[in-house]
C-alpha positions as CSV (number, residue, x, y, z in Angstrom):
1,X,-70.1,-29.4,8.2
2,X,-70.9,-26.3,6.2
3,X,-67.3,-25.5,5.9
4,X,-66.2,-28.7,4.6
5,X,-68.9,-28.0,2.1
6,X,-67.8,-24.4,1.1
7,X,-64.3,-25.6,0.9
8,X,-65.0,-28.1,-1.6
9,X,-67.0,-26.0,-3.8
10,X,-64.4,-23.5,-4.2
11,X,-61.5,-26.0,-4.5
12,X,-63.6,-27.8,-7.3
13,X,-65.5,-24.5,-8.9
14,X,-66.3,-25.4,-12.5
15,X,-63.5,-27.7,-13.0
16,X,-64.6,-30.9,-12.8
17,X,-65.2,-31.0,-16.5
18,X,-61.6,-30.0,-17.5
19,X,-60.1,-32.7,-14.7
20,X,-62.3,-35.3,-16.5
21,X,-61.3,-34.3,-19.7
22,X,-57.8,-34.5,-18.8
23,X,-57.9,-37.9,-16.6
24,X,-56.3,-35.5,-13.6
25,X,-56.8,-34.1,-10.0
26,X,-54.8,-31.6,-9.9
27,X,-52.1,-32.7,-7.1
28,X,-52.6,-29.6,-4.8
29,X,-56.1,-30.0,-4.4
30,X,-56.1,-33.5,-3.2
31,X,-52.8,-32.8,-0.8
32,X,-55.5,-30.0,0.8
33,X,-57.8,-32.1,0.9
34,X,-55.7,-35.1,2.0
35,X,-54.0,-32.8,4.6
36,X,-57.2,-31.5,6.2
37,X,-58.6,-35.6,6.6
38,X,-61.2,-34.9,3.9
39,X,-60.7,-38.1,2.4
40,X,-61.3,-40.2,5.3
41,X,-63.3,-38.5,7.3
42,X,-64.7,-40.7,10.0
43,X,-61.1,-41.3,11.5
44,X,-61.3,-40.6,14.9
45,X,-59.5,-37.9,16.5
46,X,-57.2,-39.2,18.6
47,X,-55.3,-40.3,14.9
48,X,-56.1,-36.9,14.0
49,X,-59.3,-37.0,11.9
50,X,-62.5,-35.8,11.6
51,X,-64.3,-38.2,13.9
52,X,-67.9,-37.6,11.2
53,X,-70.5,-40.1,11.9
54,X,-71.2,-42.7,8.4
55,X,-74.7,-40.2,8.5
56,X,-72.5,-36.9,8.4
57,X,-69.4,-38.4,6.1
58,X,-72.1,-39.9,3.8
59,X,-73.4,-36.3,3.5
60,X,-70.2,-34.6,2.4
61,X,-69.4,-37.7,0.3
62,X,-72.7,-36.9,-1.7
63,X,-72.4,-33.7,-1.9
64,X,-68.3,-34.2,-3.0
65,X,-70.2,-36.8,-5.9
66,X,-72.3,-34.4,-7.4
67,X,-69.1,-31.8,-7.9
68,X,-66.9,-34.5,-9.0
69,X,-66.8,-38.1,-9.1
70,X,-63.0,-38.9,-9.7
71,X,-62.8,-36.7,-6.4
72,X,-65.1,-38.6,-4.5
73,X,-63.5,-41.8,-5.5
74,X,-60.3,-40.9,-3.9
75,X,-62.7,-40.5,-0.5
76,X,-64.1,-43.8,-1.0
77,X,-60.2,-45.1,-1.6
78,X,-58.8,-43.4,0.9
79,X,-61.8,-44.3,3.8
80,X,-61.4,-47.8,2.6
81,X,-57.9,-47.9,3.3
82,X,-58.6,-45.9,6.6
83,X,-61.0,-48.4,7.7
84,X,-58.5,-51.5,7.1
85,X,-56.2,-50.0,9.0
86,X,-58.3,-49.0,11.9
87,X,-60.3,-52.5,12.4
88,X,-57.7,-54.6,11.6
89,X,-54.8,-52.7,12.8
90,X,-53.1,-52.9,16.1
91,X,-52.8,-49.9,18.3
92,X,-49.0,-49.1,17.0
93,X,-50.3,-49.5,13.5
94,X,-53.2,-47.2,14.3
95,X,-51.1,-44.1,15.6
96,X,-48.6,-44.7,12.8
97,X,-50.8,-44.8,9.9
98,X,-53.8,-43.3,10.1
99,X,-52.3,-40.3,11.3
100,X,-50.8,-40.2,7.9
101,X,-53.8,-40.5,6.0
102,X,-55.4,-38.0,7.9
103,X,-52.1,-35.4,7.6
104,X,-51.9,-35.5,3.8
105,X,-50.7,-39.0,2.9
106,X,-53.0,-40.6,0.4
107,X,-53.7,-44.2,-0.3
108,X,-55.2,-46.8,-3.1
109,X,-57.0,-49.7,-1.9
110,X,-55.8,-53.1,-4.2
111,X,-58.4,-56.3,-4.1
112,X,-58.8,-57.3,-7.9
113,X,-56.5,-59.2,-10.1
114,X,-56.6,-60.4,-13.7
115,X,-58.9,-63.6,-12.9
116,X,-60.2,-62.4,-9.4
117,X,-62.9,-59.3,-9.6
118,X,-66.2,-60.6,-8.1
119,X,-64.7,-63.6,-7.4
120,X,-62.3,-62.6,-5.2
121,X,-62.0,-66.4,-3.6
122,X,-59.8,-67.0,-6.6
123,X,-57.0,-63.6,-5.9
124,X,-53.7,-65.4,-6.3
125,X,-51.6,-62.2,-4.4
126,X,-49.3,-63.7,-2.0
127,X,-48.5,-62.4,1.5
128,X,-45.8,-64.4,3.1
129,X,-43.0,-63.8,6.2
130,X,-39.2,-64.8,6.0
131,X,-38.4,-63.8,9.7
132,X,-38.9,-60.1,10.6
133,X,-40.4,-59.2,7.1
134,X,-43.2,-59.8,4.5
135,X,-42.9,-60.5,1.0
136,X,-45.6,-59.8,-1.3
137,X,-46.0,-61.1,-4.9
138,X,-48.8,-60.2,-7.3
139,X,-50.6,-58.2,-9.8
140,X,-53.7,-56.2,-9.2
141,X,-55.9,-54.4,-11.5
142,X,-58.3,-51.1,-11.4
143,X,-56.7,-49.6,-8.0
144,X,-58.3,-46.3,-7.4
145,X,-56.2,-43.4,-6.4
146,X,-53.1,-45.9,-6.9
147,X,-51.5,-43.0,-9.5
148,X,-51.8,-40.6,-6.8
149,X,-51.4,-43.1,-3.9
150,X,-48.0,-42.6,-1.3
151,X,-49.6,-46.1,0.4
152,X,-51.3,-49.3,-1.1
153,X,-53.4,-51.3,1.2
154,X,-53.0,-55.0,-0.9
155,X,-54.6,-57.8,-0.2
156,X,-54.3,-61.3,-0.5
157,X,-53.9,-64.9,0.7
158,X,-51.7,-65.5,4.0
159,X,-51.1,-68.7,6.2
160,X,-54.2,-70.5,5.2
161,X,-56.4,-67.1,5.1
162,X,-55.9,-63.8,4.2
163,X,-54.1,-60.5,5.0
164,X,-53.9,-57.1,4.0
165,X,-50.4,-55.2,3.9
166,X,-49.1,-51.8,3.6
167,X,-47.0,-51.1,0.4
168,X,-45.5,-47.7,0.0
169,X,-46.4,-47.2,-3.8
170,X,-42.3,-46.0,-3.8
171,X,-40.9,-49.7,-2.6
172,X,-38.6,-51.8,-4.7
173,X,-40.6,-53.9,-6.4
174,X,-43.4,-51.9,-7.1
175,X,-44.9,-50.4,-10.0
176,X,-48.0,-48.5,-11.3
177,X,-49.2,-48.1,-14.6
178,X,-52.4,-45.6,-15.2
179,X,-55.1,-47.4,-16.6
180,X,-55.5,-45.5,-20.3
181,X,-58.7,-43.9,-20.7
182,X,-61.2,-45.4,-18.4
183,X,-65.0,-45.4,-19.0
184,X,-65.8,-42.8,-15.9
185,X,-64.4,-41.4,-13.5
186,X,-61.6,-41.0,-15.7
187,X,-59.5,-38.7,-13.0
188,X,-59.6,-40.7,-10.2
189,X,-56.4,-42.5,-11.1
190,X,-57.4,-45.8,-11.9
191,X,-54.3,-48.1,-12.2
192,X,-52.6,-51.5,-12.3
193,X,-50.1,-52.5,-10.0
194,X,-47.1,-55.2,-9.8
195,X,-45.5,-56.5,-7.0
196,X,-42.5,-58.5,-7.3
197,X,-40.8,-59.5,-4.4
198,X,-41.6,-56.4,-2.5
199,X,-40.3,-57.0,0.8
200,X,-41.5,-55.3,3.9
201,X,-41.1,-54.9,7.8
202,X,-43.5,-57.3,9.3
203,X,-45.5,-54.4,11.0
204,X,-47.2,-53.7,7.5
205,X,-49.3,-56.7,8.1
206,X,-53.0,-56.4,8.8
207,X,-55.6,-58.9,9.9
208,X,-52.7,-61.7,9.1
209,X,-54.6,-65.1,9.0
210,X,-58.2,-64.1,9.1
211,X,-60.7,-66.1,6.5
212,X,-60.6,-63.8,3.4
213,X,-64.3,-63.8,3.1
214,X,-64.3,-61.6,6.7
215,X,-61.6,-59.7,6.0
216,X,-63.3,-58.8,2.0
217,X,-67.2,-58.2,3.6
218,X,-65.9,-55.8,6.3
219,X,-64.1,-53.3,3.7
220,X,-66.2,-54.0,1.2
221,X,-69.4,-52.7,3.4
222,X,-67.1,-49.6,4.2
223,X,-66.9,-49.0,0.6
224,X,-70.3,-49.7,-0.6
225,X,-71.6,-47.2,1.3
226,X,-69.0,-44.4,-0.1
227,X,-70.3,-45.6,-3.4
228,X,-73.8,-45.1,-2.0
229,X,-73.7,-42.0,-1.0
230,X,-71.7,-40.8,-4.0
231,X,-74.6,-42.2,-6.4
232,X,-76.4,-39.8,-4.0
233,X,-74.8,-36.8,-5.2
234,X,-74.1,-38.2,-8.7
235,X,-78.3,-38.2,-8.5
236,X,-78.4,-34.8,-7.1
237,X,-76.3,-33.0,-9.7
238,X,-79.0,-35.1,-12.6
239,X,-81.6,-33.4,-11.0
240,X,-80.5,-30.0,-10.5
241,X,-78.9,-29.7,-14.2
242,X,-82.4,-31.2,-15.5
243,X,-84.3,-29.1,-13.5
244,X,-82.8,-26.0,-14.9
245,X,-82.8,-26.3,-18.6
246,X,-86.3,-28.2,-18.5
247,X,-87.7,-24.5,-16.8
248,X,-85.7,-22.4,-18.8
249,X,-85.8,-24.7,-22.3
250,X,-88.7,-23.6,-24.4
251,X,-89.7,-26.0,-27.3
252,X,-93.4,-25.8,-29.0
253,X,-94.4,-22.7,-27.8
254,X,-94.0,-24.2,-23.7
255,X,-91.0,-25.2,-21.1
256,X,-89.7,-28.9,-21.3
257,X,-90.7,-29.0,-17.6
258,X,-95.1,-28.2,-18.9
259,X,-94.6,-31.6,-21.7
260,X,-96.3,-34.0,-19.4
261,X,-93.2,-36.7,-20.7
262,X,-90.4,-34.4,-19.8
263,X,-92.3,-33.8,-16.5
264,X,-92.2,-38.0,-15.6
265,X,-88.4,-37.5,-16.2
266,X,-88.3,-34.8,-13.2
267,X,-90.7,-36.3,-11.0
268,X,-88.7,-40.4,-11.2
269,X,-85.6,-38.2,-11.4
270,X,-86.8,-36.9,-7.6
271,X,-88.2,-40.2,-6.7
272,X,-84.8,-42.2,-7.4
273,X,-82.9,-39.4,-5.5
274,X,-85.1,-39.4,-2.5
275,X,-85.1,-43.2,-2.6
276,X,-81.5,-43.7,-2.6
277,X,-80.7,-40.7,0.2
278,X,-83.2,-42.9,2.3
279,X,-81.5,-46.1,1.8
280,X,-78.5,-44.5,2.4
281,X,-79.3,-42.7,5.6
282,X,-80.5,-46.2,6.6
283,X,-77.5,-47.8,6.2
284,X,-75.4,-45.1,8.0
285,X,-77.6,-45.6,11.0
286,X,-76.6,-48.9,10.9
287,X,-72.9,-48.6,10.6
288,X,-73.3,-45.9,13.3
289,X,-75.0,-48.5,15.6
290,X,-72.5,-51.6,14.4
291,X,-76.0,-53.4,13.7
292,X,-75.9,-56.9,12.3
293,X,-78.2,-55.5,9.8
294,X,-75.3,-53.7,8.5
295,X,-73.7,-55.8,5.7
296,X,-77.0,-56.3,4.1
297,X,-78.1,-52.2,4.9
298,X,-74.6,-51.4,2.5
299,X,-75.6,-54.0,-0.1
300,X,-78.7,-52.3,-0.9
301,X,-78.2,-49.0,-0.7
302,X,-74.9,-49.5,-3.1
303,X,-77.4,-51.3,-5.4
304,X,-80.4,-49.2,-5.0
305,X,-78.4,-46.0,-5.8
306,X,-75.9,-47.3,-8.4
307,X,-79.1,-48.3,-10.3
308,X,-80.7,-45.3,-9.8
309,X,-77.9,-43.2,-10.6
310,X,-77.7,-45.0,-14.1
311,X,-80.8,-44.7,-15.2
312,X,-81.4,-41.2,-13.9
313,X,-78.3,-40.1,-15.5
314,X,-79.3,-41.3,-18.9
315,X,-83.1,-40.1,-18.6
316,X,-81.1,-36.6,-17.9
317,X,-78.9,-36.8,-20.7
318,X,-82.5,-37.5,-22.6
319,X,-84.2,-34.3,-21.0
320,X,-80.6,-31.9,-22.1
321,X,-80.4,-34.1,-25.4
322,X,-77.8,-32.5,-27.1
323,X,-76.6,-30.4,-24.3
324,X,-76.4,-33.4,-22.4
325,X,-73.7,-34.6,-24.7
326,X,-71.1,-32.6,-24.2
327,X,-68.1,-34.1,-23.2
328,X,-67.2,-32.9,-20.0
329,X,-70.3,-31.7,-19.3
330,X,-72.5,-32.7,-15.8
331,X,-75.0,-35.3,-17.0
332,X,-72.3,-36.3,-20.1
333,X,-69.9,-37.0,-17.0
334,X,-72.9,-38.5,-14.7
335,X,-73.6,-40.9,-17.9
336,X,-70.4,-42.2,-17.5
337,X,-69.5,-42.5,-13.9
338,X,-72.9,-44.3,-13.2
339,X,-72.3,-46.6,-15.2
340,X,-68.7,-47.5,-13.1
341,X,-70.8,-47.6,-10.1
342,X,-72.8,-50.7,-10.8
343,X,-70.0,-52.7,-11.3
344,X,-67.5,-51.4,-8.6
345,X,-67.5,-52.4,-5.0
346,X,-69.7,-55.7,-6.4
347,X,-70.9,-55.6,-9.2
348,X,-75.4,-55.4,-9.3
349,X,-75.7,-59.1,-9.8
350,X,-73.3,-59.8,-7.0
351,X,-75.7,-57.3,-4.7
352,X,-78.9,-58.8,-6.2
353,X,-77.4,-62.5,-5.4
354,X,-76.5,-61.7,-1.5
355,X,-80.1,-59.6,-1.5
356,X,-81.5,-63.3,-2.9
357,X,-80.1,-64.9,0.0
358,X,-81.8,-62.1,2.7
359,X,-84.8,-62.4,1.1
360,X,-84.9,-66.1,1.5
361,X,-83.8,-66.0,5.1
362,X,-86.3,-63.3,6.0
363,X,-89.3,-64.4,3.6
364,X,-89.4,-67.7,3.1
């Protein structure tokens, strides 16, 4: 894992201030990336991938986070996608796309629409056959990665259920439009996407028929626990930057880190961090083990560490105070991308409604 790791590091270095202040990846860095099955790293190998465990991609998805979150939403993106592809997929469909997503072909993952974002009973996206093709109409909103994406993974309603299809972002029909200046995340390559008529060989169809609520929960869990992990790192990076300039600041004669107030902001900065790598590691075992703990395990470690991330990304900007507000800068950018995380991938009152519901099947 350690070279994964290295590789990373240098291919970021100090830039992920400049890429955020720009709103892009540069393209040769996420072809490497791509190219070496980075982004999805848990594909198996036989499709050419990595074959990680959810414990050891969770890791490198952390420790991507704290480098760079618009890079480590392209991995939750493109694992998504993965992931579709590979439990909903037929064997043909397997070998045929996942080996592209693991040889430098990257993909945006399409579920919300104008009227449908945590309610995604009410997506409107049609998926329909006319003999030996598919025709898909709709308009989705927010696709990550979709203005670097060579493949969308769309979903929407098909013969009384649900389906997922693949859309090369190049088809007739087709079109992307950046999404200007987003909150966080801002190089990730947010997007929204039309599709008029876009007609299709009917192998692009995944999962065809299958109640939408299935089909949604099992990606969904596959990106919760990305977003997890990359709250993990987003924490990590809080921590180390506010560890540093709390021992080295001097203000009244002593460090930040010897004012017993600054010193609660390190210790719940640690706390949430620790907290949040344990849910996570939790939930990885589960997804490891195909548990039927597993849904609920991805729910709260997204909500946990989206939470903590938030609130230990502002306490560090608090600690740096006006070297905290740099644009571009770590905690400035960890502000910002926190925030993102609890509403993406359900939002925190969708995760604290389904935790209502396990607490009053367990407790009760």
């Amino acid at each position: 894992m350690s070279e994964w790791h290295e590789l990373v590091t240098g291919l970021v270095s100090d830039q992920a201030g400049e890429w955020d202040r720009t709103g892009l990846l540069p393209r040769e860095v996420v072809a490497e990336l791509a190219g070496k099955g980075l982004l999805c790293p848990q594909v198996p190998t036989d499709y050419g991938g990595l074959a990680f465990t959810a414990a050891a991609a969770g890791e490198f998805t952390a420790h991507v986070g704290s480098l760079c979150g618009s890079l480590r939403s392209l991995m939750t993106s493109q694992g998504m996608a993965a992931w579709t592809v590979q439990r909903f997929g037929n064997e043909e469909q397997r070998a045929a796309y996942l080996s592209r997503l693991t040889s430098g072909e990257t993909a945006g993952v399409a579920f919300s629409e104008p009227a449908a974002g945590s309610d995604l009973a009410a997506m409107t996206t049609r998926i329909e056959t006319d003999r030996d093709t598919v025709v898909v109409d709709g308009h989705k909103v927010w696709v990550t990665g979709a203005a670097y994406a060579d493949l969308l993974v769309v979903f929407g309603r098909y013969a009384g259920g649900a389906a997922a299809v693949l859309v090369p972002a190049n088809a007739p029909g087709v079109r992307v439009e950046r999404v200007p200046d987003p909150l966080g995340c801002r190089a990730a390559g947010h997007a929204d996407v039309w599709l008029e008529s876009v007609r299709l060989p009917a192998d692009s169809l995944l999962g065809a028929g299958l109640p939408l609520s299935f089909v949604v929960t099992s990606v969904l869990s596959h990106g919760r626990l990305s977003v997890a992990w990359g709250c993990v790192g987003i924490l990590r990076a809080c921590l180390a930057a506010t560890a540093r300039h709390a021992s080295t600041r001097e203000q009244f004669g002593r460090r930040l880190a010897d004012h017993q107030l600054v010193a609660r902001h390190l210790a719940e900065l640690l706390v949430a961090e620790q907290a949040a790598t344990r849910v996570c590691e939790h939930a990885s075992r589960c997804w490891d083990a195909n548990t039927p703990e597993l849904v609920s395990a991805a729910i709260l470690a997204k909500h946990l560490a989206a939470g903590n991330a938030a609130s230990s990304a502002a306490a560090a900007v608090q600690v740096l105070g006006s070297a905290g507000a740099r644009d571009g800068g770590v905690v400035a950018r960890a502000y910002r991308d926190a925030k993102l995380m609890e509403i993406i991938e359900g939002s925190s009152e969708i995760c604290q409604l389904a935790l209502a519901e396990q607490a009053l099947a367990n407790w009760s």
